[in-house]
PyMOL Python script that loads the backbone (N, CA, C, O; Angstrom):
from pymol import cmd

cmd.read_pdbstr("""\
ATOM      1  N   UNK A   1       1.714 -13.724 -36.795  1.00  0.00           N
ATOM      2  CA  UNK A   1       1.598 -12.395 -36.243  1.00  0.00           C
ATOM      3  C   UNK A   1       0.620 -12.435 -35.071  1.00  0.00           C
ATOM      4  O   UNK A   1      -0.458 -12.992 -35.277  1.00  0.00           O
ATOM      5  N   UNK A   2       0.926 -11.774 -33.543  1.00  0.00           N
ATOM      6  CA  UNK A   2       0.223 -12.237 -32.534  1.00  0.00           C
ATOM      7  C   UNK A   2      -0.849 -10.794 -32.782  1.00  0.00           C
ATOM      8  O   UNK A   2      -0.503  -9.848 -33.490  1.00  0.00           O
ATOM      9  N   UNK A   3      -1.682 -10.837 -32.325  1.00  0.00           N
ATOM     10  CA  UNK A   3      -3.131  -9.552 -32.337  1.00  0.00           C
ATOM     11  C   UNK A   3      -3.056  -9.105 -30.874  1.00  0.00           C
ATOM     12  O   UNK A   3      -3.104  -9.774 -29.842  1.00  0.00           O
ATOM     13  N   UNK A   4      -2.945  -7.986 -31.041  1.00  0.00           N
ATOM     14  CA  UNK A   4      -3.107  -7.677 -29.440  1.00  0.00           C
ATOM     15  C   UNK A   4      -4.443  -7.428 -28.916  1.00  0.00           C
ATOM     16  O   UNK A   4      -5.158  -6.718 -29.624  1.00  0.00           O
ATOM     17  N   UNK A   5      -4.865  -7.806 -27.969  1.00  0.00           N
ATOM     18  CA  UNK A   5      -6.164  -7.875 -27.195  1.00  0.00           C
ATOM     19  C   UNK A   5      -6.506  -6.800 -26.370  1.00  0.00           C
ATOM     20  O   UNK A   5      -5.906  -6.611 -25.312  1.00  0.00           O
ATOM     21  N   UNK A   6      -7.647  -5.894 -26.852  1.00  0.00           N
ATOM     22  CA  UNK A   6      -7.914  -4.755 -25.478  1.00  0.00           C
ATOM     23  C   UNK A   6      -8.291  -5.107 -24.369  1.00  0.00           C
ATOM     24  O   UNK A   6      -9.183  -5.955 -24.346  1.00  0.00           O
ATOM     25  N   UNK A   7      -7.920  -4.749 -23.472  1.00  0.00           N
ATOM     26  CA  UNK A   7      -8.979  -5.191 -22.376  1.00  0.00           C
ATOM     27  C   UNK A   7      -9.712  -4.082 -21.800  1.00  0.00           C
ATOM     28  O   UNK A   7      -9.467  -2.893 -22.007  1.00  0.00           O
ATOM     29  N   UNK A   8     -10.729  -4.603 -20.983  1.00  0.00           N
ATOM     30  CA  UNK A   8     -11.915  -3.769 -20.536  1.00  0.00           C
ATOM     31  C   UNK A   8     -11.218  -2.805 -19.413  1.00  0.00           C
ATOM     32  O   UNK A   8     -10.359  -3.486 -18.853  1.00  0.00           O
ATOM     33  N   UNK A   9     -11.246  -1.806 -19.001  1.00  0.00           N
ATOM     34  CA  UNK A   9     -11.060  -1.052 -18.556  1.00  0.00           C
ATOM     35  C   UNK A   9     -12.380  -0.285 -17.303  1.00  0.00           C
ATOM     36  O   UNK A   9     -12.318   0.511 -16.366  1.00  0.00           O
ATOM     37  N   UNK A  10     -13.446  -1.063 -17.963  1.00  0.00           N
ATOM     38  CA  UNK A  10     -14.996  -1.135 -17.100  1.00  0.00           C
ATOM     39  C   UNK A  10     -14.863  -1.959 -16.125  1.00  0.00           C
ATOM     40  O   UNK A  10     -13.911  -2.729 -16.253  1.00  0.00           O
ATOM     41  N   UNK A  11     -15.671  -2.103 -14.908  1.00  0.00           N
ATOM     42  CA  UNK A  11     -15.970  -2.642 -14.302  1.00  0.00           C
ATOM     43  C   UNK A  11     -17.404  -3.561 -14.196  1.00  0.00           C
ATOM     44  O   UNK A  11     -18.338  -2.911 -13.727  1.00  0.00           O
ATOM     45  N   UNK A  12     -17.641  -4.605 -14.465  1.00  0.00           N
ATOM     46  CA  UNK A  12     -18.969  -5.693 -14.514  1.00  0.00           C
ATOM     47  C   UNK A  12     -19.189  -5.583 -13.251  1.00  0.00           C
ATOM     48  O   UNK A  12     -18.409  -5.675 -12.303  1.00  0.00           O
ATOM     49  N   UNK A  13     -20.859  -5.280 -13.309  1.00  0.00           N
ATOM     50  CA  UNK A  13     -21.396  -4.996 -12.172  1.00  0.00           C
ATOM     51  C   UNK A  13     -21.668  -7.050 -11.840  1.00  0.00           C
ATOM     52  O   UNK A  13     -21.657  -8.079 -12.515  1.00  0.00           O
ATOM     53  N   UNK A  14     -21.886  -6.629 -10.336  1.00  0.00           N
ATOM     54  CA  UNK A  14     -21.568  -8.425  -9.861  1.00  0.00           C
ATOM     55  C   UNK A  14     -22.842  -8.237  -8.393  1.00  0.00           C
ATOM     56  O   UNK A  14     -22.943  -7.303  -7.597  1.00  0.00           O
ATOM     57  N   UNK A  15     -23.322  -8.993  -8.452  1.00  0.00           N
ATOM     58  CA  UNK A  15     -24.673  -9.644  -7.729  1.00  0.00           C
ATOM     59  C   UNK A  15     -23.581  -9.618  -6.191  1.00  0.00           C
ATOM     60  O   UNK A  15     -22.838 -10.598  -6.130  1.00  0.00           O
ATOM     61  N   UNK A  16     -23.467  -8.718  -5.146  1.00  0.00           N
ATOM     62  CA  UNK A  16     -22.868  -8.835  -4.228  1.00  0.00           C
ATOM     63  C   UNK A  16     -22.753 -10.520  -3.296  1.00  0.00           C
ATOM     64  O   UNK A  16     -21.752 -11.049  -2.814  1.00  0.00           O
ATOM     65  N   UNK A  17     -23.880 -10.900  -3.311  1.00  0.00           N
ATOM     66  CA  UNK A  17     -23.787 -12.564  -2.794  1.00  0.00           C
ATOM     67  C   UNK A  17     -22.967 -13.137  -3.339  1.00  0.00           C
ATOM     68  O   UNK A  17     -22.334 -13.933  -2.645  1.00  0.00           O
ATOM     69  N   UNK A  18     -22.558 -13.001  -4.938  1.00  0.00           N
ATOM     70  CA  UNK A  18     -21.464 -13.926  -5.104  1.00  0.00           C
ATOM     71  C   UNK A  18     -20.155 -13.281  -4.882  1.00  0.00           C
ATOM     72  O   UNK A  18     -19.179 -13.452  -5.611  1.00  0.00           O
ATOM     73  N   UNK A  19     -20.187 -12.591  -3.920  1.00  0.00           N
ATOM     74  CA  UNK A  19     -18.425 -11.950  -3.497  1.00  0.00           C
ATOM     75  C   UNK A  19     -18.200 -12.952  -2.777  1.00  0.00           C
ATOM     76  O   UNK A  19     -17.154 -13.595  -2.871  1.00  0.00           O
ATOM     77  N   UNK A  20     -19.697 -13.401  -1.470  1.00  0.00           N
ATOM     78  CA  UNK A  20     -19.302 -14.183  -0.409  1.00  0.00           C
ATOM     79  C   UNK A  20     -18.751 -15.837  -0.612  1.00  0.00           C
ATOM     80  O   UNK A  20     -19.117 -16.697  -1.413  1.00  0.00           O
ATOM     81  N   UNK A  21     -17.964 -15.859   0.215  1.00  0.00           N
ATOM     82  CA  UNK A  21     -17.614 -17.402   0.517  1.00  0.00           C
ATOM     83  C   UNK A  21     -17.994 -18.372   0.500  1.00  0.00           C
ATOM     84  O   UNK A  21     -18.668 -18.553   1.514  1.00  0.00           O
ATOM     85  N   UNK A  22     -17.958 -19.380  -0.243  1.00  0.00           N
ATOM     86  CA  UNK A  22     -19.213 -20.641  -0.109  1.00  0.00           C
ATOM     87  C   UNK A  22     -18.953 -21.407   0.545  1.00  0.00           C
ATOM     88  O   UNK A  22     -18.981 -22.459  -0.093  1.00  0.00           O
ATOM     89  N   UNK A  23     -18.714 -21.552   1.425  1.00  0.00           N
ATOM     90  CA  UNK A  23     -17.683 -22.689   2.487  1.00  0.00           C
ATOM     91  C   UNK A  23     -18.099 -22.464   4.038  1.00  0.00           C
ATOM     92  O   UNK A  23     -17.880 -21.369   4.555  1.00  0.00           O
ATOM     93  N   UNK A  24     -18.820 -23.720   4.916  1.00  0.00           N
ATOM     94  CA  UNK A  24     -19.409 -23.579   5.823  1.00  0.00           C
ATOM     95  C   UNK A  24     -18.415 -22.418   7.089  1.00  0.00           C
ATOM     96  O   UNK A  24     -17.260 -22.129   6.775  1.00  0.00           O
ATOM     97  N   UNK A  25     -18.874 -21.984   8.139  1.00  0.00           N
ATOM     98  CA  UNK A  25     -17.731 -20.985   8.772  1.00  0.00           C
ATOM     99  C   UNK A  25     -16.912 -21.519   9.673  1.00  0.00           C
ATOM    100  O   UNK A  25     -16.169 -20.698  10.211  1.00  0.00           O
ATOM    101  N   UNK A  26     -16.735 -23.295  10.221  1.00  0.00           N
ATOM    102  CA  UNK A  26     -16.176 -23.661  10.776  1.00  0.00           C
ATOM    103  C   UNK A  26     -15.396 -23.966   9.630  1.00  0.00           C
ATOM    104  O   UNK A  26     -14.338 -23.835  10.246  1.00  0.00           O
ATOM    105  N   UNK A  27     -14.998 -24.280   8.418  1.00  0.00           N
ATOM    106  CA  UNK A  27     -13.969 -24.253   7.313  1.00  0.00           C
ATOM    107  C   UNK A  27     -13.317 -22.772   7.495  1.00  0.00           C
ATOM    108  O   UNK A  27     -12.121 -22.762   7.203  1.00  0.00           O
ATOM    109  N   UNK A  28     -13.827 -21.566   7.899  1.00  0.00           N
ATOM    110  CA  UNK A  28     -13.508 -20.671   7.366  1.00  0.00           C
ATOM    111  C   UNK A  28     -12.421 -20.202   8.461  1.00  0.00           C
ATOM    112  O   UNK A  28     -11.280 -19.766   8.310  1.00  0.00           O
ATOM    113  N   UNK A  29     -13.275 -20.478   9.751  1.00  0.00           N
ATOM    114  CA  UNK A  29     -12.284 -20.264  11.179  1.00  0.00           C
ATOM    115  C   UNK A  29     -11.172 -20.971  10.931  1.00  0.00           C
ATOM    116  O   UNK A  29     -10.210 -20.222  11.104  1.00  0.00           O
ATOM    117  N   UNK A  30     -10.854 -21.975  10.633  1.00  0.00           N
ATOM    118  CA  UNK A  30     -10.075 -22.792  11.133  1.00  0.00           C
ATOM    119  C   UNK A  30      -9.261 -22.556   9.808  1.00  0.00           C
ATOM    120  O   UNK A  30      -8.112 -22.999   9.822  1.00  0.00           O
ATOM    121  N   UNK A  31      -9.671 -21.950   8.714  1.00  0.00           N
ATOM    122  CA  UNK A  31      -8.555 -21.414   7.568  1.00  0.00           C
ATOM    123  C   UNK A  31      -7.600 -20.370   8.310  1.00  0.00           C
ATOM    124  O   UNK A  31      -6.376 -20.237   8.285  1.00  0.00           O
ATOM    125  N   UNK A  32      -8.817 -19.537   9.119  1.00  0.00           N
ATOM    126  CA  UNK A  32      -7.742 -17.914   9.223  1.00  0.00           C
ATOM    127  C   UNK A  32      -6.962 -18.584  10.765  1.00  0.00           C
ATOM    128  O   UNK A  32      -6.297 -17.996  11.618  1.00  0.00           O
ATOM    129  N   UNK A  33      -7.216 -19.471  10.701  1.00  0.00           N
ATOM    130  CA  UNK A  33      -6.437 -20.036  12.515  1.00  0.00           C
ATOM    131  C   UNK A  33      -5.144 -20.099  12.061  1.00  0.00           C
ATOM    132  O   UNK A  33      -4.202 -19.418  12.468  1.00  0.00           O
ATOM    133  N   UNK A  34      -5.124 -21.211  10.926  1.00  0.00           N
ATOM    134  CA  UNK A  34      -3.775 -21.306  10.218  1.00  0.00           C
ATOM    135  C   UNK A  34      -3.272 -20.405   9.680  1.00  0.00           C
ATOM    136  O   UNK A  34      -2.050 -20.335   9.548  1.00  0.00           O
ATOM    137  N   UNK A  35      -4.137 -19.461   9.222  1.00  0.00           N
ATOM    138  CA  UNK A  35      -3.250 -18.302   8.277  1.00  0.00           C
ATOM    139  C   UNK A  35      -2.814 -17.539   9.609  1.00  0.00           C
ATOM    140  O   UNK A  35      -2.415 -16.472   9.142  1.00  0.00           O
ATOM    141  N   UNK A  36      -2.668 -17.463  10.868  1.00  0.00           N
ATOM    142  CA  UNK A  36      -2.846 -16.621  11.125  1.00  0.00           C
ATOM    143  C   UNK A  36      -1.902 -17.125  11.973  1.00  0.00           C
ATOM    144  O   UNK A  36      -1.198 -16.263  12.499  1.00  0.00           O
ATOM    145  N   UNK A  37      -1.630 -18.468  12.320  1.00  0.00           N
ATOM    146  CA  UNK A  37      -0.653 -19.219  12.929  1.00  0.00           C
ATOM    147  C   UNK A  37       0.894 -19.097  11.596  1.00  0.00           C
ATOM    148  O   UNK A  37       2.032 -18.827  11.980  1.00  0.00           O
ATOM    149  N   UNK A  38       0.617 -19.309  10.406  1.00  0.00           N
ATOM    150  CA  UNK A  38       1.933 -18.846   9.594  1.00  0.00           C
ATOM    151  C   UNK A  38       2.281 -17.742   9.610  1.00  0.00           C
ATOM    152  O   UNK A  38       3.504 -17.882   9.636  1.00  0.00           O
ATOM    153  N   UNK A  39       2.028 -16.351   9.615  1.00  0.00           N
ATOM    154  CA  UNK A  39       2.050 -15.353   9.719  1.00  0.00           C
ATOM    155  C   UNK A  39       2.608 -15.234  10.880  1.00  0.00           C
ATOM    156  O   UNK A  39       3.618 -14.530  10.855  1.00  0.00           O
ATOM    157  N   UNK A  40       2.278 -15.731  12.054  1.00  0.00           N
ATOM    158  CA  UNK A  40       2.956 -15.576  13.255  1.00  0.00           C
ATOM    159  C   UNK A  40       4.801 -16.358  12.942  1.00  0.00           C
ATOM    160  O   UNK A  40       5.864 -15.766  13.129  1.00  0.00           O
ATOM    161  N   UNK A  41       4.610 -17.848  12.423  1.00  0.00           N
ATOM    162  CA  UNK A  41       5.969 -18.088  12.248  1.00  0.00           C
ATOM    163  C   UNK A  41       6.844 -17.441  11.422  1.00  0.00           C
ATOM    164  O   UNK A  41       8.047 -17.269  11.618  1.00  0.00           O
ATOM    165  N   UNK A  42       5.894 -16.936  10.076  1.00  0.00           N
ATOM    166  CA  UNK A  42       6.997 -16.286   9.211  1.00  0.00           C
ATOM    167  C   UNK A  42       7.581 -14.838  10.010  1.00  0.00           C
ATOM    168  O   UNK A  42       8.690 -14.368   9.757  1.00  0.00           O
ATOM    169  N   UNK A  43       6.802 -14.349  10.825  1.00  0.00           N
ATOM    170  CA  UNK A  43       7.478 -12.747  11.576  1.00  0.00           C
ATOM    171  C   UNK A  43       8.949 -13.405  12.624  1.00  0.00           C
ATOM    172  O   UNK A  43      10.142 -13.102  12.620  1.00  0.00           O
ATOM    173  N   UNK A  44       8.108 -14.450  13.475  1.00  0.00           N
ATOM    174  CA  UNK A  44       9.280 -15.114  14.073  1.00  0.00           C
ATOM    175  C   UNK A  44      10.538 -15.363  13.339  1.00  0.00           C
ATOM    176  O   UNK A  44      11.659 -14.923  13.592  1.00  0.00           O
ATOM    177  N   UNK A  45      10.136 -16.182  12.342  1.00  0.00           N
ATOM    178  CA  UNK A  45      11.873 -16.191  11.358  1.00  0.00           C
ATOM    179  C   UNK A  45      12.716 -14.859  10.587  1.00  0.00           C
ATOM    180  O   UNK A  45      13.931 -14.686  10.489  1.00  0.00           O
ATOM    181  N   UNK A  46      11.544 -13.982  10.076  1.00  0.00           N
ATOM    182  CA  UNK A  46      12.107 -12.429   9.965  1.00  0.00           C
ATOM    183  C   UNK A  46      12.803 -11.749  10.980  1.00  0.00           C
ATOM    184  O   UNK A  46      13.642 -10.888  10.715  1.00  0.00           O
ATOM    185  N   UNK A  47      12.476 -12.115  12.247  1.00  0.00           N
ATOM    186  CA  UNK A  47      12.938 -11.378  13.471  1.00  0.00           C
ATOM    187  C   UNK A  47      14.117 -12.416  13.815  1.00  0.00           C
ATOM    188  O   UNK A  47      15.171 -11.787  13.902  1.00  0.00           O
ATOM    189  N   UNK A  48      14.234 -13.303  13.961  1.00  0.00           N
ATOM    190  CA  UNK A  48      15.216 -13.934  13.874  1.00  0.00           C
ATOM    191  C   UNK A  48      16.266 -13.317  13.065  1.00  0.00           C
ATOM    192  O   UNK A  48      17.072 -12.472  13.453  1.00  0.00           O
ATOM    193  N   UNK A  49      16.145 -13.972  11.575  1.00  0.00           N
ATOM    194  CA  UNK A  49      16.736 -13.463  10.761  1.00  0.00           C
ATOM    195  C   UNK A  49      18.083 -11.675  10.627  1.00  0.00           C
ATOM    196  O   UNK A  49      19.256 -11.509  10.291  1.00  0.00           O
ATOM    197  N   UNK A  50      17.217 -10.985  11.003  1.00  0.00           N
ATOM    198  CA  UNK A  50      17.275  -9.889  11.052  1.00  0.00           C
ATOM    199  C   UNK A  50      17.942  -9.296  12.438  1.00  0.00           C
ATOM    200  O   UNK A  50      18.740  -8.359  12.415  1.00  0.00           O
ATOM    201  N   UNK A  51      17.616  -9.804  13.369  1.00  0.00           N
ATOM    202  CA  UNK A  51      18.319  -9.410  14.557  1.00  0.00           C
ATOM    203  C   UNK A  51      17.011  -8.513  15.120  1.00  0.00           C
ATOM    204  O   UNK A  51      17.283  -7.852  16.123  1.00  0.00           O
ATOM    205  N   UNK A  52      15.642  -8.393  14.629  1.00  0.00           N
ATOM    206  CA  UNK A  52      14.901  -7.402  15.403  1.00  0.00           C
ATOM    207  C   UNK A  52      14.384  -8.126  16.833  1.00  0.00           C
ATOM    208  O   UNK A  52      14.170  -9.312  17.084  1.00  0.00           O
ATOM    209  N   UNK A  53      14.278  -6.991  17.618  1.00  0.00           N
ATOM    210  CA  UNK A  53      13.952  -7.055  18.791  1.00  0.00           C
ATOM    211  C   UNK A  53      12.705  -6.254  19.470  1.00  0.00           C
ATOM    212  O   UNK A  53      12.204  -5.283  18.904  1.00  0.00           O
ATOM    213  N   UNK A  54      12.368  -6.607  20.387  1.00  0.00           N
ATOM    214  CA  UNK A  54      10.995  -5.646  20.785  1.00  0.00           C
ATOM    215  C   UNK A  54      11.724  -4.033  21.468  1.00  0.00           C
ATOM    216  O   UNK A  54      12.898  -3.846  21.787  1.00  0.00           O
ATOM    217  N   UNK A  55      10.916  -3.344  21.514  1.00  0.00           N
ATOM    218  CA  UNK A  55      11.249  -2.042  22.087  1.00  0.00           C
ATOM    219  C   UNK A  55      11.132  -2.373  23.619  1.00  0.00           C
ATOM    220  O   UNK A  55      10.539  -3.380  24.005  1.00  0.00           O
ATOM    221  N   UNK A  56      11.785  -1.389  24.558  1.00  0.00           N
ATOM    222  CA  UNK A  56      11.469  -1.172  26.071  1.00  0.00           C
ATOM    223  C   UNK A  56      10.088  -0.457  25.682  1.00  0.00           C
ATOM    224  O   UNK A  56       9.751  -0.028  24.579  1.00  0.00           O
ATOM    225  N   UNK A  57       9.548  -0.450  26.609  1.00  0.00           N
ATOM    226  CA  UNK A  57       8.324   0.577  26.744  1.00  0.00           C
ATOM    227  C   UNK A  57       8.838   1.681  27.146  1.00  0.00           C
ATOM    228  O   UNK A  57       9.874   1.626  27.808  1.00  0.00           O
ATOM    229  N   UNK A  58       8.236   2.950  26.840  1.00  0.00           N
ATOM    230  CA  UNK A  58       8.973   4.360  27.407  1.00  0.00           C
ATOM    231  C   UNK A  58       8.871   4.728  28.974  1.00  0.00           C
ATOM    232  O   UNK A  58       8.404   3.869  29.722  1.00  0.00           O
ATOM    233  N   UNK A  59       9.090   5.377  29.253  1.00  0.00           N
ATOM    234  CA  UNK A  59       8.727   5.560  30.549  1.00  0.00           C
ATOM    235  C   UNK A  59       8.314   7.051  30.841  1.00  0.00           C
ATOM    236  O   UNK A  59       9.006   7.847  30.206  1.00  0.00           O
ATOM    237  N   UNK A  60       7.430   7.583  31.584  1.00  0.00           N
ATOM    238  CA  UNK A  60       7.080   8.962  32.185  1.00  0.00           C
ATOM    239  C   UNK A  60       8.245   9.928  31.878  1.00  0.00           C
ATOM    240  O   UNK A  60       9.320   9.767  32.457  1.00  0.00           O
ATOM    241  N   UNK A  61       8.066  10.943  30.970  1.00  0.00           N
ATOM    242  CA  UNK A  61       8.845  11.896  30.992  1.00  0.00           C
ATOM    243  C   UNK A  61      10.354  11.587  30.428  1.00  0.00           C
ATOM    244  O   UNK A  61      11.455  11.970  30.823  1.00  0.00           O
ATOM    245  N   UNK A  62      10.021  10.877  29.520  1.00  0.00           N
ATOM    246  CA  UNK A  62      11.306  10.074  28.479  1.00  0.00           C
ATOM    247  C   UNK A  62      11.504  11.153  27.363  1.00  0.00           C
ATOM    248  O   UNK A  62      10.462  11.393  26.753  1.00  0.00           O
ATOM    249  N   UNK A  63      12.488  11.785  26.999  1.00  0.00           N
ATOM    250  CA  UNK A  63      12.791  12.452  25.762  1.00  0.00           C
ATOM    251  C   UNK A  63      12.365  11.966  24.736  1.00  0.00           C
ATOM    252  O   UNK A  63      13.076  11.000  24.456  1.00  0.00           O
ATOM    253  N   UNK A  64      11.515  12.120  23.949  1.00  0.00           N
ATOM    254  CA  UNK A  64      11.662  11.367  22.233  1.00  0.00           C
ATOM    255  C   UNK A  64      12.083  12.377  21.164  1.00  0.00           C
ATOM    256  O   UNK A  64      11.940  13.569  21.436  1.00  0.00           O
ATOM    257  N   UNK A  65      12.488  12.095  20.212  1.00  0.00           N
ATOM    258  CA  UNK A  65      13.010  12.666  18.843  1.00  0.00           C
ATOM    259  C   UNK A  65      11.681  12.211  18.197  1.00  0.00           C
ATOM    260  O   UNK A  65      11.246  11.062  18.275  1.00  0.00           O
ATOM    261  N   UNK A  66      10.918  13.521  17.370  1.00  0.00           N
ATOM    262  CA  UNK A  66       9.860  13.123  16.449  1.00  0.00           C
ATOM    263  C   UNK A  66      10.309  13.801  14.987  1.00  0.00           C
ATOM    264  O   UNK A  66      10.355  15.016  14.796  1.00  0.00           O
ATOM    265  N   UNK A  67      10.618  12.821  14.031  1.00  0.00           N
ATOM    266  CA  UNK A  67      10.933  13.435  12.764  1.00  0.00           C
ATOM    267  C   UNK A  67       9.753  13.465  11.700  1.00  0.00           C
ATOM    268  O   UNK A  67       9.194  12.475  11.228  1.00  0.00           O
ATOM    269  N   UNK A  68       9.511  14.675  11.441  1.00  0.00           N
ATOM    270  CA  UNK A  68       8.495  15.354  10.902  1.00  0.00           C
ATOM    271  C   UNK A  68       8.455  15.013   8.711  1.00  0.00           C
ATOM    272  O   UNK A  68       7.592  15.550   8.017  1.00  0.00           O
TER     273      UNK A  68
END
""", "prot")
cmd.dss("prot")
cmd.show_as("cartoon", "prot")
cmd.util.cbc("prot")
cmd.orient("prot")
């Protein structure tokens, strides 16, 4: 017979320093370089994928439809 387990529903208060990162900040740059370089390819293959395209820019005195 399995026991079911409550769980806490509180929040443990936490020494804010250990939120931070322990990892020198040239590790840290060069993490979000890459994250930030995949993120760029994965939109590229979505847009691919998908057929999306960029917008024209509007121009002076262009009609728009605003749906409320």
């Amino acid at each position: 017979m399995l026991s079911k387990v409550k769980r806490l529903q509180t929040t443990l208060p936490v020494m804010p320093t250990s939120l931070e990162p322990q990892c020198n900040p040239s590790t840290l740059q060069s993490m979000q370089h890459g994250d930030g370089l995949l993120k760029g390819q994965s939109k590229q293959n979505y847009d691919k994928w998908h057929g999306a395209k960029d917008l024209e820019p509007l121009k002076l005195c262009t009609l728009v439809c605003v749906q409320i």
